[in-house]
C-alpha positions in Angstrom: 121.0 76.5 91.0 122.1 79.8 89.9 119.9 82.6 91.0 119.2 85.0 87.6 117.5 88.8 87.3 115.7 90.6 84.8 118.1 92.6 82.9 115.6 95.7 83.7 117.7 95.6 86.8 120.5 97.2 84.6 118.7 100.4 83.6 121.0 103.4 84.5 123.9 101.9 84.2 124.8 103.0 80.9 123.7 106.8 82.3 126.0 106.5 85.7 129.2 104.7 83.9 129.0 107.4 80.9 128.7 110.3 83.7 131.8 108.8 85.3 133.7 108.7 82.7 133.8 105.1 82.4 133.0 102.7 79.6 130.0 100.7 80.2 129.9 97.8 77.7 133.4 97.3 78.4 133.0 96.6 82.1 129.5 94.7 80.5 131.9 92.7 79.0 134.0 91.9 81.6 131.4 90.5 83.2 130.4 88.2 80.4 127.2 90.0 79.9 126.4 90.9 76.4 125.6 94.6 76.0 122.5 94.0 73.6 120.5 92.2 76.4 120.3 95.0 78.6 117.4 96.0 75.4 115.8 92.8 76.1 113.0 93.6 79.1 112.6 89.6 79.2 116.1 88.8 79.3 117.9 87.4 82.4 121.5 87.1 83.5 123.1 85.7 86.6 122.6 87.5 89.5 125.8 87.3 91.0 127.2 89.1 87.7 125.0 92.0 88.4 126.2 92.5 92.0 130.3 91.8 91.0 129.8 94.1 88.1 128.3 97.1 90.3 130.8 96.6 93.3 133.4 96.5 90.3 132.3 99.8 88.7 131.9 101.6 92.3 135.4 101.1 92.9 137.0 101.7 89.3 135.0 104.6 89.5 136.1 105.5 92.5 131.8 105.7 93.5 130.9 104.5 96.5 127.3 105.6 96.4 127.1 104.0 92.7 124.5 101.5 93.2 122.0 104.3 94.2 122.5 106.5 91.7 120.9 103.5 89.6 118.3 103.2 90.9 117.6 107.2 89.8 116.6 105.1 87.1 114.4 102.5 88.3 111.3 102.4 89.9 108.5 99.4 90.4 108.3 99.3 87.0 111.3 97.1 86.5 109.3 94.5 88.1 107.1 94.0 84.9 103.6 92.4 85.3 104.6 92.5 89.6 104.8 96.1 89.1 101.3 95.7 87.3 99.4 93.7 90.0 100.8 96.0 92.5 99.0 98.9 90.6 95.4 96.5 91.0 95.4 96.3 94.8 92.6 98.2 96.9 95.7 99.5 99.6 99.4 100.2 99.5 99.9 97.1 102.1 98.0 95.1 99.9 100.5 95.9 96.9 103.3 95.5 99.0 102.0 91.8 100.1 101.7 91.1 96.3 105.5 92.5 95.5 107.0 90.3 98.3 105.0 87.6 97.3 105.6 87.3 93.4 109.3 88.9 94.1 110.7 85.4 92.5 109.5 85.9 89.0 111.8 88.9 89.0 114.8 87.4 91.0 114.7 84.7 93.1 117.8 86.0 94.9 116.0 89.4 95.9 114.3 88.1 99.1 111.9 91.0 100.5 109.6 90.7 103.9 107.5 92.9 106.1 108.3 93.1 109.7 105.0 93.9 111.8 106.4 93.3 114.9 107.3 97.1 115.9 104.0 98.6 117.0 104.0 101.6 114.5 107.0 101.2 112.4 106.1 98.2 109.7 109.5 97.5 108.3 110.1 96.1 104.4 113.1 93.9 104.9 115.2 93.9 101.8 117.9 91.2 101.3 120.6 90.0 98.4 120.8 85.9 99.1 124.2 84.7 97.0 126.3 82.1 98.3 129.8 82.7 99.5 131.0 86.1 100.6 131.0 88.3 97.1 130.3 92.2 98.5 126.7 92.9 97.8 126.4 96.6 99.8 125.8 98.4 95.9 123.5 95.7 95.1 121.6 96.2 98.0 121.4 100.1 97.8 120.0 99.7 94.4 117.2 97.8 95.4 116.8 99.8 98.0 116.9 103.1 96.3 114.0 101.6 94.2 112.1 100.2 97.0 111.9 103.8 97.7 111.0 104.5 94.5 107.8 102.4 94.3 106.8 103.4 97.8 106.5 107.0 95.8 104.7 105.1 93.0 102.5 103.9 95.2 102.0 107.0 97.4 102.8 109.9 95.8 105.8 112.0 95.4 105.6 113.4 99.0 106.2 109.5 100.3 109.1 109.8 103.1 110.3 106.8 105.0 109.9 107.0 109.0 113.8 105.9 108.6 116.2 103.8 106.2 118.5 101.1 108.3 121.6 99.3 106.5 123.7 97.0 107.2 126.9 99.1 106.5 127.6 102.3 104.1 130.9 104.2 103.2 131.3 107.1 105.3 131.6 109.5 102.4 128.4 108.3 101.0 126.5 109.3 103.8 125.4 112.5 102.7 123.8 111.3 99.4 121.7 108.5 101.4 120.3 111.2 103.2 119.5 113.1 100.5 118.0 110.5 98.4 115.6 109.2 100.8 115.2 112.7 102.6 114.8 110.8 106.4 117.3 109.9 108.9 119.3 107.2 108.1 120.6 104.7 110.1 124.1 102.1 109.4 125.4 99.4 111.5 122.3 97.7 111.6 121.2 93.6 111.6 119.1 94.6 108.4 118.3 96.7 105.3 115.1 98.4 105.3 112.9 101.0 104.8 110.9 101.7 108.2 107.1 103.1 107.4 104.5 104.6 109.5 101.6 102.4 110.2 99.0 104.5 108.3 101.0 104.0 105.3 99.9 100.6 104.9 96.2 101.5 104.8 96.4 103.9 102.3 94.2 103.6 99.4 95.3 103.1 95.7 92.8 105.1 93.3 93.3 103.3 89.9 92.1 99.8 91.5 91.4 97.2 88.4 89.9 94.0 90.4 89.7 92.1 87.6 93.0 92.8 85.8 94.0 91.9 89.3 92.7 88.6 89.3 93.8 87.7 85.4 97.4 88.9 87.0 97.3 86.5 89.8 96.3 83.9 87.2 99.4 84.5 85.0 102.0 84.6 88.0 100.8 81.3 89.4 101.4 79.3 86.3 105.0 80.2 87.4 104.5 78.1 90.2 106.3 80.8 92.7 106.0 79.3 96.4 103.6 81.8 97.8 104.2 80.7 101.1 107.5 80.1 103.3 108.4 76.7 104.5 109.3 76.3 108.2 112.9 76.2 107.7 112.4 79.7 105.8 110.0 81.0 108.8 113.0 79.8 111.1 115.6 81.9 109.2 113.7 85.0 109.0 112.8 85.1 112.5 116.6 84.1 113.8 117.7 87.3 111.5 115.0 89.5 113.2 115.9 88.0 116.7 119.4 87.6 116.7 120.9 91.2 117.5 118.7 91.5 120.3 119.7 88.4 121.9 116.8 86.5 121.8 117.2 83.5 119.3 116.2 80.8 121.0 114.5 77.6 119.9 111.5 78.2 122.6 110.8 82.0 121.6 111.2 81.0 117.7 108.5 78.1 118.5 106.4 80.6 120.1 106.7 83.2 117.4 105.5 80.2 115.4 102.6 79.2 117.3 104.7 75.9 117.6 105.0 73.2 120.6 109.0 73.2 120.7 109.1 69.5 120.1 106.7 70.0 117.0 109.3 72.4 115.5 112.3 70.2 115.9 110.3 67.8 114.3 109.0 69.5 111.6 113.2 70.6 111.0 114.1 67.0 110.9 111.4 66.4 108.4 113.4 68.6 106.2 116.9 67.2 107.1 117.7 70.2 109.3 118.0 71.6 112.9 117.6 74.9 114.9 121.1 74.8 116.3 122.4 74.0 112.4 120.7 76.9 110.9 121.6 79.6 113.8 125.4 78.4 113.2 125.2 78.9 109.2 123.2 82.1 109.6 125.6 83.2 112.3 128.3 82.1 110.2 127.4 83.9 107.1 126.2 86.9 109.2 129.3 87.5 110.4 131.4 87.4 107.1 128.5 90.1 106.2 129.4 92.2 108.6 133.1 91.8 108.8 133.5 92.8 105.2 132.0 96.6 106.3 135.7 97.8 107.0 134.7 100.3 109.5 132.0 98.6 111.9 133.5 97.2 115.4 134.2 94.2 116.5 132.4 94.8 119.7 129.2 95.9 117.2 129.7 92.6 115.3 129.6 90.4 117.7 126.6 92.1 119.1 124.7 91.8 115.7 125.6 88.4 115.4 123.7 87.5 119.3 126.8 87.4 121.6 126.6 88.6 124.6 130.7 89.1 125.1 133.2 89.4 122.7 135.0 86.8 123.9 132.4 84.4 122.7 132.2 85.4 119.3 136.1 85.2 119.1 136.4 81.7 119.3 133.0 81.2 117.5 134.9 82.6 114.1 138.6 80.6 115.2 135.6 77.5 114.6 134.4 78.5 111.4 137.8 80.2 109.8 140.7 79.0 111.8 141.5 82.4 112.5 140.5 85.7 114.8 137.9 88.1 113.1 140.6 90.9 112.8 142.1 88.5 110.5 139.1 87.2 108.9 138.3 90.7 108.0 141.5 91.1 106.4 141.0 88.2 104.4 138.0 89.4 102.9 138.6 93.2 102.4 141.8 91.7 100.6 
């Protein structure tokens, strides 16, 4: 099924094109998206188009920080009535459970979660699902440019991130990441995300509206949004969070899980799949991920991806490509 997004995801690109000296509905065009429904705040297009068209317009434009100077644009107000129910919540942590958990009705594709597992660093987890290998990185620095920008809804204007992680970033960009988010900023990491302070989470939101809050909640479930993860999507999220650190095995996962390990294989098989399946296709899409970032090395992929020698993750990728990484890279930088 084809994952689609609120066109509200588009606001600034008009601005950032024109400013470039580009032509916006052109490259709109392009991309078979009709200029007049960026007007539309209910309209939805294709996901993927959104994310070819900005990886398009970075390099025509010869922009490699395009994508967040979008999301100048954007705040948590592109999330419509999510943006709303955020607003109701007693705490920021509360409005950030509600975001993550209504994040569908927006774009199912835009899959957000908050890592607790750092004593003191609560992490929102931002991530672009697509199938296949299409380049995401301005797509991902969008939304993560207006993560930002909600935290500051949410906060104040003084909100500043303990530290920003990405997966990968051109190097001439780093200077505007820094300066957009005003923290140190980290690439060459097994995630995107924005890492808070502890007390952040507890702070208290002063235009509370319990019952708007409930009539919200109300309107979003006749959606019929899964609210909670299945185990297969528990799984994945905790072999992502586990997997650099070489960890991802199926007896810590079932731990993690509060599982018997022969309760979670069965509760897999229920669903048609295994643990050693999913590590492989994660592993497997990981690593296309990270090969595409031109300038991150081998010895640094292989370690994000749970391999403890290069060696390993060589013939790992001769399995799933026929070929060596060096070349697999080439392949998909080409």
């Amino acid at each position: 099924m084809t994952s689609l997004i609120r066109t509200t995801s588009f606001n600034g690109f008009r601005e950032v094109t024109s400013q470039l000296g580009g032509q916006a509905d052109l490259m709109l065009e392009r991309f078979r998206i009709h200029p007049d429904l960026l007007t539309e705040e209910s309209a939805r297009v294709p996901l993927r188009s959104l994310v070819e068209l900005l990886e398009y317009a970075a390099r025509e434009l010869d922009c490699p920080d395009f994508g967040l100077r979008m999301a100048e644009y954007q705040d948590l107000h592109i999330l419509g009535p999510i943006a709303a129910i955020a607003r109701t919540c007693a705490t920021a942590g509360e409005a950030m459970a509600q975001v993550i958990r209504f994040i569908g009705y927006h774009s199912p594709g835009i899959h957000l979660d908050l890592d607790l597992s750092e004593a003191q660093a609560p992490r929102l987890l931002i991530e672009i699902r697509l199938q296949g290998t299409t380049p995401r990185r301005q797509m991902v620095e969008l939304s993560m440019g207006v993560a930002h920008n909600g935290m500051k809804l949410l906060y104040g204007d003084n909100f500043v991130a303990q530290s920003v992680q990405l997966c990968g970033m051109h190097p001439q960009a780093l200077a505007s990441y820094r300066r957009y988010f005003k923290t140190v900023v980290y690439t060459g990491q097994p995630c995107n995300a924005l890492v808070l302070r502890d007390e952040q989470l507890n702070q208290r939101i002063e235009q509370q509206a319990p019952y708007l809050h409930h009539a919200l909640e109300q309107y979003f479930n006749q959606f019929n949004l899964r609210t909670t993860s299945d185990v297969v999507d528990q799984v994945e999220r905790l072999v992502l969070r586990m997997m650099p650190i070489q960890r991802c095995r199926l007896p810590l996962i079932a731990d993690q899980l509060g599982m018997h390990v022969r309760m979670l294989q069965r509760r897999l098989a229920e669903q048609g799949r295994s643990f050693d399946e999913i590590v492989e296709t994660i592993r497997r899409d990981r690593a296309d991920h990270y090969l595409a970032e031109r300038h991150m090395p081998m010895s640094q992929v292989a370690g994000l991806l749970g391999y403890s020698e290069q060696s390993v993750f060589n013939r790992a990728c001769r399995r799933w490509f026929a070929m060596s990484p060096r070349a697999r890279r080439r392949q998909l930088l080409e």
